[in-house]
PDB file of N, CA, C and O in Angstrom:
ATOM      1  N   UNK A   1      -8.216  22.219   3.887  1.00  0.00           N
ATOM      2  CA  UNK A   1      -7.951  21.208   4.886  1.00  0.00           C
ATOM      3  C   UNK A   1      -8.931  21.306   6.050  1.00  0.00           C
ATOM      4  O   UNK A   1      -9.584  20.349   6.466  1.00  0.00           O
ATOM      5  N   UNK A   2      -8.976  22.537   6.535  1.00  0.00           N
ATOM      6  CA  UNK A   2     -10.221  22.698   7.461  1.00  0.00           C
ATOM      7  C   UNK A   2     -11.582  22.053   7.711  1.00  0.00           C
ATOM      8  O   UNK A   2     -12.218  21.863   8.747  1.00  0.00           O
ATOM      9  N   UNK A   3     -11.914  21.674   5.949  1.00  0.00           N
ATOM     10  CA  UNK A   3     -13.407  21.129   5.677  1.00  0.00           C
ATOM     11  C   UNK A   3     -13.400  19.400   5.788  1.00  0.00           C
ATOM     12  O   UNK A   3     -14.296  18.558   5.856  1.00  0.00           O
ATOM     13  N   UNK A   4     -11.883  19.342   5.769  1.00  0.00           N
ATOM     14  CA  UNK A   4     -11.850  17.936   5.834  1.00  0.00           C
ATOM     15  C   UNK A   4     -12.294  17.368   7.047  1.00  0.00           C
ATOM     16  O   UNK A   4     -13.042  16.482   7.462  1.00  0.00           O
ATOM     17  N   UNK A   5     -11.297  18.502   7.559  1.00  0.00           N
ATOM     18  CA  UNK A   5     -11.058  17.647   9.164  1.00  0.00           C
ATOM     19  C   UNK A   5     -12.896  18.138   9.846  1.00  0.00           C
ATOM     20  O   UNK A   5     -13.678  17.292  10.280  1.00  0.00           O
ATOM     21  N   UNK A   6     -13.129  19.272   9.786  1.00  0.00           N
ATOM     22  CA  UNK A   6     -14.865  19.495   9.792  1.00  0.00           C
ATOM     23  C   UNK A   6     -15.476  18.088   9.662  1.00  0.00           C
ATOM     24  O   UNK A   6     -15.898  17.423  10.608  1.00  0.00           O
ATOM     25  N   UNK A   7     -15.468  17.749   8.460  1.00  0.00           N
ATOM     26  CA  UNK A   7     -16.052  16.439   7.779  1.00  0.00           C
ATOM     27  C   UNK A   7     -15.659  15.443   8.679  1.00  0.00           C
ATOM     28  O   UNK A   7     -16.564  14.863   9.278  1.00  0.00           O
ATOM     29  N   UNK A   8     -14.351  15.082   8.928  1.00  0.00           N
ATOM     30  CA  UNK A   8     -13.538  13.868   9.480  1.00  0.00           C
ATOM     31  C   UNK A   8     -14.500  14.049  11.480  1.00  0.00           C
ATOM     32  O   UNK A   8     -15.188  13.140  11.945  1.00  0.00           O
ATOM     33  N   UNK A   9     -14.315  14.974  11.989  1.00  0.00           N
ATOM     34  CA  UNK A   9     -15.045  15.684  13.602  1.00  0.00           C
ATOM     35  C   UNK A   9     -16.284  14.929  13.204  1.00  0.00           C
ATOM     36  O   UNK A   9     -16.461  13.724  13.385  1.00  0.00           O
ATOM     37  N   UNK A  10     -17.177  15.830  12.603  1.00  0.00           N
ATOM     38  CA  UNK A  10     -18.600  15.199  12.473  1.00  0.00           C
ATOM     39  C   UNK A  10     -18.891  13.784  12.456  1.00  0.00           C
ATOM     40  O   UNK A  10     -19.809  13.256  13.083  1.00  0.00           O
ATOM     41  N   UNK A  11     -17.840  13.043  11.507  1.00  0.00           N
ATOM     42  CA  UNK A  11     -18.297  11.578  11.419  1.00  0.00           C
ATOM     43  C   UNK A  11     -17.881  10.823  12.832  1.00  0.00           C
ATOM     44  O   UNK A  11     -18.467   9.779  13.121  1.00  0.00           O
ATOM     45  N   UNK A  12     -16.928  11.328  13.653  1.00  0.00           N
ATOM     46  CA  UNK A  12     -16.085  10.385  14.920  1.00  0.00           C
ATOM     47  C   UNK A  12     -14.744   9.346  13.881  1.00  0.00           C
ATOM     48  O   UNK A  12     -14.466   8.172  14.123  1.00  0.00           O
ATOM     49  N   UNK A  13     -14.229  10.047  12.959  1.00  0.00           N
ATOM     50  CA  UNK A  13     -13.317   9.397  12.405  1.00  0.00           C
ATOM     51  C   UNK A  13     -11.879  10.154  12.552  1.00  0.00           C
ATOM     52  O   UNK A  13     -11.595  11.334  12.345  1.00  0.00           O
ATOM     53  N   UNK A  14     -11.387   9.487  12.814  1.00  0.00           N
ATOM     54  CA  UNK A  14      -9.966   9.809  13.927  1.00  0.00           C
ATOM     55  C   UNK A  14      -8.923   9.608  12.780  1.00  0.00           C
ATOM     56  O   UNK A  14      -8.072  10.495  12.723  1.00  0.00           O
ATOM     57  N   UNK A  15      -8.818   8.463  11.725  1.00  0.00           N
ATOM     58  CA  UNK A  15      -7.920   8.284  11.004  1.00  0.00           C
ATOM     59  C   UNK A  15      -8.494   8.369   9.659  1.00  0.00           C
ATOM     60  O   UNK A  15      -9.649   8.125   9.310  1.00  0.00           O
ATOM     61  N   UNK A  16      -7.309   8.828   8.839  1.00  0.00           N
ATOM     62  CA  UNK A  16      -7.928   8.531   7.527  1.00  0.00           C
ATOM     63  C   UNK A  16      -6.836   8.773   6.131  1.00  0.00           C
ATOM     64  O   UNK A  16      -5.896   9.566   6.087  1.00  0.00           O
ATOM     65  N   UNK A  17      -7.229   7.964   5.202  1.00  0.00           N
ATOM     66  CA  UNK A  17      -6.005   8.379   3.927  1.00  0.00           C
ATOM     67  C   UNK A  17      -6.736   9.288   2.910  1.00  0.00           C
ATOM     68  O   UNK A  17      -7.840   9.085   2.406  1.00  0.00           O
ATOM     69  N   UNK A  18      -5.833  10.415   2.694  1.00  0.00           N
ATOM     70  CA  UNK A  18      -5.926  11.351   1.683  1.00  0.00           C
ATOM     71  C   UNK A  18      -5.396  10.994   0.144  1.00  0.00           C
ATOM     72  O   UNK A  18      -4.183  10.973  -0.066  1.00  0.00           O
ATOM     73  N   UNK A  19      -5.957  10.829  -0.489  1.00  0.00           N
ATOM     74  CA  UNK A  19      -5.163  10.582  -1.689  1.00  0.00           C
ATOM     75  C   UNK A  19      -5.437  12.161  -3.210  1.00  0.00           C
ATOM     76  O   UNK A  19      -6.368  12.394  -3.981  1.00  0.00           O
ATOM     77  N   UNK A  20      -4.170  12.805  -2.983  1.00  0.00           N
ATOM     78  CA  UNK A  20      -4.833  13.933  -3.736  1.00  0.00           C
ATOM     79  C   UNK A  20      -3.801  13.968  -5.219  1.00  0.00           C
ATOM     80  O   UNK A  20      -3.014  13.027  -5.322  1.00  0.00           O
ATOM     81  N   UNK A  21      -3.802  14.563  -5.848  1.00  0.00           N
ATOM     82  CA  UNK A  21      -3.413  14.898  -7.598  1.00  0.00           C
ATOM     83  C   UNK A  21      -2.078  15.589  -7.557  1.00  0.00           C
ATOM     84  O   UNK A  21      -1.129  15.391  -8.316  1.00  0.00           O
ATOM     85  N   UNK A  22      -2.162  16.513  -6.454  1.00  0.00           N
ATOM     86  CA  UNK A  22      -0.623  17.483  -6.103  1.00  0.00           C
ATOM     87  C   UNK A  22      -0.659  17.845  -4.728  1.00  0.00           C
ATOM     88  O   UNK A  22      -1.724  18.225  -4.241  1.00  0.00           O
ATOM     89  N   UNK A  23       0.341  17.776  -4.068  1.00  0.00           N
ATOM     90  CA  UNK A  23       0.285  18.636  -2.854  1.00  0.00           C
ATOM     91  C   UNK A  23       0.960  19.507  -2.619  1.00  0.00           C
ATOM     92  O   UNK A  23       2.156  19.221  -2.682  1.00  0.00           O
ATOM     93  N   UNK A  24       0.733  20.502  -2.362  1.00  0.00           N
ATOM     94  CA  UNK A  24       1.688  21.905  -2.500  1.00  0.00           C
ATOM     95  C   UNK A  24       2.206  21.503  -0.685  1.00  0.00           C
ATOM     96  O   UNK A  24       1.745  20.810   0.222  1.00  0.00           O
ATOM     97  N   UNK A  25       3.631  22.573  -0.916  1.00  0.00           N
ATOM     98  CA  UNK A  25       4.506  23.035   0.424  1.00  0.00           C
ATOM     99  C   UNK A  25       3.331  23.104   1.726  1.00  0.00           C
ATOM    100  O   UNK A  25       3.311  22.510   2.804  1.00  0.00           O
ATOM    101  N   UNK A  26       2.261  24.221   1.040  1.00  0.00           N
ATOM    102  CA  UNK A  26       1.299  24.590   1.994  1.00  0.00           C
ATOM    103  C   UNK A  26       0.667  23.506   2.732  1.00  0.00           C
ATOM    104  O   UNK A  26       0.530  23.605   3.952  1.00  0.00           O
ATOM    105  N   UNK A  27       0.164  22.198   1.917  1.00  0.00           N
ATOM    106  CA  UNK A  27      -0.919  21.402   2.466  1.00  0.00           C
ATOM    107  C   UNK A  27       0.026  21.177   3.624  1.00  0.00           C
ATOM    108  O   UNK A  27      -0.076  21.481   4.812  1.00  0.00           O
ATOM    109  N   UNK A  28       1.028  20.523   2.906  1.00  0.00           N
ATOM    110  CA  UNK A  28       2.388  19.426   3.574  1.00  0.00           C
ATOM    111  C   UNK A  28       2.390  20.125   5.230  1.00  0.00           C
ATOM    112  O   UNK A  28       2.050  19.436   6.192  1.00  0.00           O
ATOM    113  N   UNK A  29       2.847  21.659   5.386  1.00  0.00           N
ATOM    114  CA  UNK A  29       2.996  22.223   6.484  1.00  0.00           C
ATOM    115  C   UNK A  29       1.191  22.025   7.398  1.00  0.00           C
ATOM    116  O   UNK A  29       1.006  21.642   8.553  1.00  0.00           O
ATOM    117  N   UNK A  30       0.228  22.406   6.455  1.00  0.00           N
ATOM    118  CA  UNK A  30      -1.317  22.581   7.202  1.00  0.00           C
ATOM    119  C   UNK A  30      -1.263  21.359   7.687  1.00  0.00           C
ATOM    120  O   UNK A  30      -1.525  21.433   8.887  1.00  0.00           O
ATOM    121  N   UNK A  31      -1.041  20.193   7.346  1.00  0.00           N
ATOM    122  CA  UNK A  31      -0.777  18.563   7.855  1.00  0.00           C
ATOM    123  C   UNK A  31       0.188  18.703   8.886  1.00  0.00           C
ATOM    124  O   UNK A  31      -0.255  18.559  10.026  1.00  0.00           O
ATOM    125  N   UNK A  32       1.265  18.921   8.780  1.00  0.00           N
ATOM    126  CA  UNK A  32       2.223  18.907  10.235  1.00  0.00           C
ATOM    127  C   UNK A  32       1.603  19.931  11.421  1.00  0.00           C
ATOM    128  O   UNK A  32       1.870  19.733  12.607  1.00  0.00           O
ATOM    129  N   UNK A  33       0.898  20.847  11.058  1.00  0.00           N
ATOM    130  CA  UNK A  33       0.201  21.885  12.106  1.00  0.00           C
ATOM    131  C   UNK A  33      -1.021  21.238  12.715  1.00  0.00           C
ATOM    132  O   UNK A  33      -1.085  21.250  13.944  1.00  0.00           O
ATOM    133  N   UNK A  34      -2.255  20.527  11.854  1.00  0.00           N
ATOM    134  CA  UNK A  34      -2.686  19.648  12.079  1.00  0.00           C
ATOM    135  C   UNK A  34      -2.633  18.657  12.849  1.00  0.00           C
ATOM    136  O   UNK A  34      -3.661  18.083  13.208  1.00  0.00           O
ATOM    137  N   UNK A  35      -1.542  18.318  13.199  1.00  0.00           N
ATOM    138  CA  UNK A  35      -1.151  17.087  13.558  1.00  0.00           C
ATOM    139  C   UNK A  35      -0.586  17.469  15.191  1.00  0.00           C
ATOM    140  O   UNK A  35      -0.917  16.732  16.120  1.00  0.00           O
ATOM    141  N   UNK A  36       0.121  18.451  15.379  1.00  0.00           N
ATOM    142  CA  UNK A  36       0.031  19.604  16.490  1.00  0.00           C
ATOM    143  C   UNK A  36      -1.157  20.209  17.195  1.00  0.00           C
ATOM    144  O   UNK A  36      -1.080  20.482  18.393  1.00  0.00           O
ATOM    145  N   UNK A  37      -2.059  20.390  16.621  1.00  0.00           N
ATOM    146  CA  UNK A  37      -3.310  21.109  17.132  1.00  0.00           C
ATOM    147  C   UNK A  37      -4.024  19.968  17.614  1.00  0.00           C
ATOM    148  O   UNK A  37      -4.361  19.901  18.796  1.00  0.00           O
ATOM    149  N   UNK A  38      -4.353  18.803  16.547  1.00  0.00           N
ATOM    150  CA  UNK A  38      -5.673  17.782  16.441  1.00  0.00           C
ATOM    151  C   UNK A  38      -4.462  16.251  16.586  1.00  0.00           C
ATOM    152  O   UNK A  38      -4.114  15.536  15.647  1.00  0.00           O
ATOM    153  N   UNK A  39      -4.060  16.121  17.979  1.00  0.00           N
ATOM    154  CA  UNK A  39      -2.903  14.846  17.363  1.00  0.00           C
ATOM    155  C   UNK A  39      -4.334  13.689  18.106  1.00  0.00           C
ATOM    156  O   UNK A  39      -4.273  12.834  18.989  1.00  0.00           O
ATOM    157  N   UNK A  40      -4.993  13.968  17.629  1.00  0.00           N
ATOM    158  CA  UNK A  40      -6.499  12.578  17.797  1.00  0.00           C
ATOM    159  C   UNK A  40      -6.452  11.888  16.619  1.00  0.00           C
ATOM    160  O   UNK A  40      -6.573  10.672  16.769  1.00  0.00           O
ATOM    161  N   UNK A  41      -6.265  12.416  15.066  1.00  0.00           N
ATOM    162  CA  UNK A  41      -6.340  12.742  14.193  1.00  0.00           C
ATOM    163  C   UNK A  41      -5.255  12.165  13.540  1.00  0.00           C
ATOM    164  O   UNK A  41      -4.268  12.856  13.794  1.00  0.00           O
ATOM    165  N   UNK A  42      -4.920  11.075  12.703  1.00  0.00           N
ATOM    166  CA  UNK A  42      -3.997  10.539  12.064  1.00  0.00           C
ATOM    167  C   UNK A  42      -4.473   9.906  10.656  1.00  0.00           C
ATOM    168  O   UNK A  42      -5.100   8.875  10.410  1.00  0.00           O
ATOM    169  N   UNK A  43      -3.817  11.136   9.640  1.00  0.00           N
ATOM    170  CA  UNK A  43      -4.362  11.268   8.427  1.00  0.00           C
ATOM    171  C   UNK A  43      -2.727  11.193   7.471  1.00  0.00           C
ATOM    172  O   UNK A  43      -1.725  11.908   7.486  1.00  0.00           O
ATOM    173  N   UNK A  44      -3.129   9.906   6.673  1.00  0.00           N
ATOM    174  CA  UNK A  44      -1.898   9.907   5.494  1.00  0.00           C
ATOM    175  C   UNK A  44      -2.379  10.662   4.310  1.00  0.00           C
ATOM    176  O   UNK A  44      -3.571  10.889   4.105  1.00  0.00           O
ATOM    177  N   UNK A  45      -1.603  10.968   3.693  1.00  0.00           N
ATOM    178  CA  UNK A  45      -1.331  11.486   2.051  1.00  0.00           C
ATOM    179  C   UNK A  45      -0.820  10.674   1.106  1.00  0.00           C
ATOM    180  O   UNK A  45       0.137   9.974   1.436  1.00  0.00           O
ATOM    181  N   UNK A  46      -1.145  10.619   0.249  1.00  0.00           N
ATOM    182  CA  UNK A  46      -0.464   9.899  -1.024  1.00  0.00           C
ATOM    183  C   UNK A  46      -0.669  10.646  -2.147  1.00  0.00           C
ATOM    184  O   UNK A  46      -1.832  11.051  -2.152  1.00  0.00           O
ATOM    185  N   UNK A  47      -0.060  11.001  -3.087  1.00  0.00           N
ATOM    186  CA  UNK A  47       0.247  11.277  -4.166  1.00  0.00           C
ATOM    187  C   UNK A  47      -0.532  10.115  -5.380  1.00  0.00           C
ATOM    188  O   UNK A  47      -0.159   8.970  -5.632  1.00  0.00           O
ATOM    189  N   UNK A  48      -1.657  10.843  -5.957  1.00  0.00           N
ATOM    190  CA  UNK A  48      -2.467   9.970  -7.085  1.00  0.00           C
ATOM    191  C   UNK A  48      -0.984   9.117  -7.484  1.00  0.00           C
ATOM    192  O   UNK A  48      -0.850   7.966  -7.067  1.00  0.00           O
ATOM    193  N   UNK A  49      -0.101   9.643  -8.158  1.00  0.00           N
ATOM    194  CA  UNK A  49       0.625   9.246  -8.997  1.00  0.00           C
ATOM    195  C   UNK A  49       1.966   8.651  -8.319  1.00  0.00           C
ATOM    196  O   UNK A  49       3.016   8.566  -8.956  1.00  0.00           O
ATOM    197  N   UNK A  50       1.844   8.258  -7.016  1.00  0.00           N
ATOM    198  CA  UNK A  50       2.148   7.490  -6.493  1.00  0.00           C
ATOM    199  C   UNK A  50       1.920   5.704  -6.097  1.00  0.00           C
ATOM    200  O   UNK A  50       2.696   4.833  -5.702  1.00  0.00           O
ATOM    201  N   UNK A  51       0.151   5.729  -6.507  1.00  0.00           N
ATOM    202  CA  UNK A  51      -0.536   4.662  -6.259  1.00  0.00           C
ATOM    203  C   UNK A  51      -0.657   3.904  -7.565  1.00  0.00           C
ATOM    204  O   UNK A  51      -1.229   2.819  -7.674  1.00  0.00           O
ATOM    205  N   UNK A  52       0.160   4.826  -8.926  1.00  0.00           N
ATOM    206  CA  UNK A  52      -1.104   4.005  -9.969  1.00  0.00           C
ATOM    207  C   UNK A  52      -0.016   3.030 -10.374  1.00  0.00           C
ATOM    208  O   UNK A  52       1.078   3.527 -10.643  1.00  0.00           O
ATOM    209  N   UNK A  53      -0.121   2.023 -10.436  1.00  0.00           N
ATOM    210  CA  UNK A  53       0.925   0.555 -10.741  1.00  0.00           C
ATOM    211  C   UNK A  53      -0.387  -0.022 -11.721  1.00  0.00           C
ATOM    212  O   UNK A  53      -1.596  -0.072 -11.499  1.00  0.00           O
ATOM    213  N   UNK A  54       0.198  -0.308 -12.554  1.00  0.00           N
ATOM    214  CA  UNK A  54      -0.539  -1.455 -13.613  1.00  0.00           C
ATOM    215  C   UNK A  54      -0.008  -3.023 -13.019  1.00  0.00           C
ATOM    216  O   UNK A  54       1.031  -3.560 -13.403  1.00  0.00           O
ATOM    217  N   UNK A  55      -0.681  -3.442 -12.301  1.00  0.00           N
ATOM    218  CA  UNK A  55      -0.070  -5.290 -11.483  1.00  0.00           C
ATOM    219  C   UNK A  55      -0.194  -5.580 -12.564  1.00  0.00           C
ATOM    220  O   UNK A  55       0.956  -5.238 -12.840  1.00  0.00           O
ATOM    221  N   UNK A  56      -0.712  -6.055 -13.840  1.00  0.00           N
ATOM    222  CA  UNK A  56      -0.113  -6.763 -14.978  1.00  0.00           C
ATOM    223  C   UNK A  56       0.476  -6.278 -15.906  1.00  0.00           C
ATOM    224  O   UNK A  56       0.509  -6.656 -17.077  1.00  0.00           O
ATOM    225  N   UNK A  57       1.213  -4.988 -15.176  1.00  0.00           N
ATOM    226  CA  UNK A  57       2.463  -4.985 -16.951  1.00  0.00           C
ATOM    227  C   UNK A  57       3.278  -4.168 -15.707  1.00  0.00           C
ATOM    228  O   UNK A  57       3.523  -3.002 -16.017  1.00  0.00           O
ATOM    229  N   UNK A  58       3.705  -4.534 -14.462  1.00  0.00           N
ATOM    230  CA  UNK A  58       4.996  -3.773 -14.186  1.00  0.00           C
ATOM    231  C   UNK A  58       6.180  -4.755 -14.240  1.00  0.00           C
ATOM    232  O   UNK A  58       5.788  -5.921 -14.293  1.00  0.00           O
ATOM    233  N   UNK A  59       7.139  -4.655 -14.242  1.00  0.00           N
ATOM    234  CA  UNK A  59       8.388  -5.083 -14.653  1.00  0.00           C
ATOM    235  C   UNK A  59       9.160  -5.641 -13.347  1.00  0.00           C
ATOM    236  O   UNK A  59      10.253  -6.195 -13.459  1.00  0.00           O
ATOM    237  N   UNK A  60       8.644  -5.493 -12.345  1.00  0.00           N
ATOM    238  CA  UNK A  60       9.426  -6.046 -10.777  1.00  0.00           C
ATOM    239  C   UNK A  60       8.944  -7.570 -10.501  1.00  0.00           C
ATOM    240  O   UNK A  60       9.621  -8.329  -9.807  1.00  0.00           O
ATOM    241  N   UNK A  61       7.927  -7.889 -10.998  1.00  0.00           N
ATOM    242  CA  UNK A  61       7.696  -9.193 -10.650  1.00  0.00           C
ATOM    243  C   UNK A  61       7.589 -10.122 -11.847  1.00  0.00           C
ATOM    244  O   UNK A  61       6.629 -10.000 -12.608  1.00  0.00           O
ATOM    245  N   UNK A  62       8.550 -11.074 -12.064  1.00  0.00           N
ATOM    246  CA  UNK A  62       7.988 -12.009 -13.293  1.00  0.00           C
ATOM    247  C   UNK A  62       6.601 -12.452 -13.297  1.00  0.00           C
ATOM    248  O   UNK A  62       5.894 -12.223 -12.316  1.00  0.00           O
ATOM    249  N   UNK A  63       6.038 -13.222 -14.576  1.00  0.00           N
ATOM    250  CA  UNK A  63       5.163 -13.956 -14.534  1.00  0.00           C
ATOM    251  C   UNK A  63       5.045 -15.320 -14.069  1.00  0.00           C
ATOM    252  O   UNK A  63       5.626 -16.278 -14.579  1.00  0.00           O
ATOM    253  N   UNK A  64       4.172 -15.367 -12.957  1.00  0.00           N
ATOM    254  CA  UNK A  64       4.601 -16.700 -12.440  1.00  0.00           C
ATOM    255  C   UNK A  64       3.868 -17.861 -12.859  1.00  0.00           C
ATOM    256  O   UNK A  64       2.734 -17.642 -13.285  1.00  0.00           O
ATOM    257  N   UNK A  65       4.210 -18.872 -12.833  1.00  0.00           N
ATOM    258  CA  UNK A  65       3.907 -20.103 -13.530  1.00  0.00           C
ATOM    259  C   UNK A  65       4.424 -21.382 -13.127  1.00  0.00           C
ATOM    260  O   UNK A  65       5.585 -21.776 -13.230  1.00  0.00           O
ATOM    261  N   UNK A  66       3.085 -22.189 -12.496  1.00  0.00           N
ATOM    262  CA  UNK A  66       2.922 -23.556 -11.863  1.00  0.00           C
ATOM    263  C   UNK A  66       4.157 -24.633 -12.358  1.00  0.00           C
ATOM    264  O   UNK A  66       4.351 -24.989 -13.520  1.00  0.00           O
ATOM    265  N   UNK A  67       4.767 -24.961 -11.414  1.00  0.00           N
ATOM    266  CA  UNK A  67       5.830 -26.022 -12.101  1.00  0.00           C
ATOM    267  C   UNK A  67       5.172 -27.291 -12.334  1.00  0.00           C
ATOM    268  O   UNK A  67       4.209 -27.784 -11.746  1.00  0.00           O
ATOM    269  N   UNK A  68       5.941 -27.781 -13.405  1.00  0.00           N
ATOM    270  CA  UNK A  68       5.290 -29.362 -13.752  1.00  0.00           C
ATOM    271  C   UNK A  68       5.612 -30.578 -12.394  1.00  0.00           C
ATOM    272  O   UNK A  68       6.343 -30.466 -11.410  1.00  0.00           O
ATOM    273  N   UNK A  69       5.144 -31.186 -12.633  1.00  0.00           N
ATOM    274  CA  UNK A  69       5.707 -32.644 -11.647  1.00  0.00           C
ATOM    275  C   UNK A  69       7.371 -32.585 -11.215  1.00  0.00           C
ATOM    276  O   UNK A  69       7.948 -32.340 -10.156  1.00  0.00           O
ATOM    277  N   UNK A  70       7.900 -32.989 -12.787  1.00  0.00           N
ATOM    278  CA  UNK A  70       9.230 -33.379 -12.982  1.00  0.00           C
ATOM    279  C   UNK A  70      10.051 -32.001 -12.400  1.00  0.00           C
ATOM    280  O   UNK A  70      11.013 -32.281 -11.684  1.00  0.00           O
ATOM    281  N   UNK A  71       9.726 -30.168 -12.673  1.00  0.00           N
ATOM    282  CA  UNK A  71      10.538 -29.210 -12.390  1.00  0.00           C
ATOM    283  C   UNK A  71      10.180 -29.306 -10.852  1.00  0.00           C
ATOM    284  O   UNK A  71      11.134 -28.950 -10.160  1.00  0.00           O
ATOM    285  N   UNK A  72       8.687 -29.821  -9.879  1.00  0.00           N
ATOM    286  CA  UNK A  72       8.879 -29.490  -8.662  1.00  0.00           C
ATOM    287  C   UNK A  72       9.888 -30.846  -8.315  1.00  0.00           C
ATOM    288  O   UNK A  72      10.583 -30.507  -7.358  1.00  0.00           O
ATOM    289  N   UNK A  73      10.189 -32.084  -8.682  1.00  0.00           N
ATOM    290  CA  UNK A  73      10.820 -32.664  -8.096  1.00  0.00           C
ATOM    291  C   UNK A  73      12.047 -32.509  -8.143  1.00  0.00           C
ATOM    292  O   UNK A  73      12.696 -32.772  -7.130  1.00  0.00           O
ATOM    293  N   UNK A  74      12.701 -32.047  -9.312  1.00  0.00           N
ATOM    294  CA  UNK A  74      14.108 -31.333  -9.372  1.00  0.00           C
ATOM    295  C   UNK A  74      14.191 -30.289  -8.229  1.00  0.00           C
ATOM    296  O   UNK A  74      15.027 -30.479  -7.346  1.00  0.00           O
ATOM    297  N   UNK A  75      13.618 -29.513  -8.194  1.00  0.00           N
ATOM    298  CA  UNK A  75      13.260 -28.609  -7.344  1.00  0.00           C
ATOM    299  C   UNK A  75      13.485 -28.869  -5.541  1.00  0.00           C
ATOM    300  O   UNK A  75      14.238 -28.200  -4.834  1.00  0.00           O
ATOM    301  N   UNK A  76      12.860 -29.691  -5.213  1.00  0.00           N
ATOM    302  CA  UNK A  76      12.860 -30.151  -3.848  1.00  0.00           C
ATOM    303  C   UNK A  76      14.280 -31.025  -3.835  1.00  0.00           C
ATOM    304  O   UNK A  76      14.794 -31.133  -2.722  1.00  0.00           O
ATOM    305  N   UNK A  77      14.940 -31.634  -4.903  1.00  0.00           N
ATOM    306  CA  UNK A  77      15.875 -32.430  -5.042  1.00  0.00           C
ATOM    307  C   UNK A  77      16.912 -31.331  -4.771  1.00  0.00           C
ATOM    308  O   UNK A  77      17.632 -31.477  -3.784  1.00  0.00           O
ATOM    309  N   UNK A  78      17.068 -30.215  -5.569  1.00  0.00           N
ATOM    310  CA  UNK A  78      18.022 -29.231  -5.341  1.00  0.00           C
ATOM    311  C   UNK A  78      18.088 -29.080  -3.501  1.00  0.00           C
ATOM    312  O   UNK A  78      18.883 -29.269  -2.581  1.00  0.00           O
ATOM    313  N   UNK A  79      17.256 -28.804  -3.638  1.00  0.00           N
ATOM    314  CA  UNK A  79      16.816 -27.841  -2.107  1.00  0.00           C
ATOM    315  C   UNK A  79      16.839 -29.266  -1.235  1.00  0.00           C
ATOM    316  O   UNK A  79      15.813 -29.206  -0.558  1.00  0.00           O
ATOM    317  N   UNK A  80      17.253 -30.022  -1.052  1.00  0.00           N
ATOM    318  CA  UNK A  80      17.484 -31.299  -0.130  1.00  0.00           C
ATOM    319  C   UNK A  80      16.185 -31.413   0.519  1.00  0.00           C
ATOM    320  O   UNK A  80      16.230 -32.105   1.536  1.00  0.00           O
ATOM    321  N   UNK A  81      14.887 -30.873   0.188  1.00  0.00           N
ATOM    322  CA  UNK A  81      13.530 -31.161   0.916  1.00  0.00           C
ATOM    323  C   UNK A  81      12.930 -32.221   0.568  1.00  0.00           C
ATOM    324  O   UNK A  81      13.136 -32.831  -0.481  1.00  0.00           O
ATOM    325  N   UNK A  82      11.967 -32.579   1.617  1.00  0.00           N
ATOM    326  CA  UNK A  82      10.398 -33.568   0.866  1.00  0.00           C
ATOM    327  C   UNK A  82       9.615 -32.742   0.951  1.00  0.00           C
ATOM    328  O   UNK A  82       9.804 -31.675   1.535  1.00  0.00           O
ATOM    329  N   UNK A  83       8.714 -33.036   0.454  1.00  0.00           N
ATOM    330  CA  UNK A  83       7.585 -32.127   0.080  1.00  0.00           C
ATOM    331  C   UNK A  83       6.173 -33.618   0.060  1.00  0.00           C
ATOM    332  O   UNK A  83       5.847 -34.536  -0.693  1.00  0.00           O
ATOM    333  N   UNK A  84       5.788 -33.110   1.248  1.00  0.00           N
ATOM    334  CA  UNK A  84       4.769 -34.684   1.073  1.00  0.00           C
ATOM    335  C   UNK A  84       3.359 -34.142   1.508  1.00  0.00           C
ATOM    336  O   UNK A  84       3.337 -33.339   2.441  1.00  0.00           O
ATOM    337  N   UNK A  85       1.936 -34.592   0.784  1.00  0.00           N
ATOM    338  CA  UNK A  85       0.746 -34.391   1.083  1.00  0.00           C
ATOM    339  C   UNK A  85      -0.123 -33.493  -0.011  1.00  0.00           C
ATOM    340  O   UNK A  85      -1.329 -33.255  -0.081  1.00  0.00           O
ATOM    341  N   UNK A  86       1.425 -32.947  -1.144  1.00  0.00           N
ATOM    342  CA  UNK A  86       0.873 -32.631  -1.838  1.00  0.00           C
ATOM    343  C   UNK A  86       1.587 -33.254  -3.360  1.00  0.00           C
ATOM    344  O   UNK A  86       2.739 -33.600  -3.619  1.00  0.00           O
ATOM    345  N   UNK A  87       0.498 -33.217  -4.084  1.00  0.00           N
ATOM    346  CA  UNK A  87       0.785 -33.633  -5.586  1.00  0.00           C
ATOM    347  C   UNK A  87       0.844 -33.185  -6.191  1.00  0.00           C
ATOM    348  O   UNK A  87       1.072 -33.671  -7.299  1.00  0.00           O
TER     349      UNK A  87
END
């Protein structure tokens, strides 16, 4: 962690995201001590295997798909709206 923040001093970069593979107890605490010593210094963590989402095959968002004429006018009909300026 030392070489980071070394690295992070030298450049004039104050913030920054870590993204590492594992983080042990140790880093977790060297980051909260860090953050005590150097509070100039505002650096996140993430967990690789926190970030990796496949956007076309996760399961939280359907596939979305343009309504026809007739489903947006049902549509606005449900919903008591106009919808004007566009076609």
């Amino acid at each position: 962690m030392k070489k980071y923040i070394d690295q992070l001093k030298s450049a004039n970069v104050f913030r920054a995201i870590l993204v590492v593979q594992d983080i042990k107890a140790f880093s977790r605490q060297a980051l909260v001590f860090l953050g005590a010593v150097y509070p100039i210094f505002y650096i996140e963590v993430f967990q690789e295997k926190e970030l990796i989402v496949n956007v076309k095959e996760h399961v939280f968002v359907p596939e979305h798909q343009a309504l026809t004429t007739e489903e947006k006018q049902k549509f606005l009909e449900r919903k008591r709206t106009s919808f004007q300026g566009f076609t």
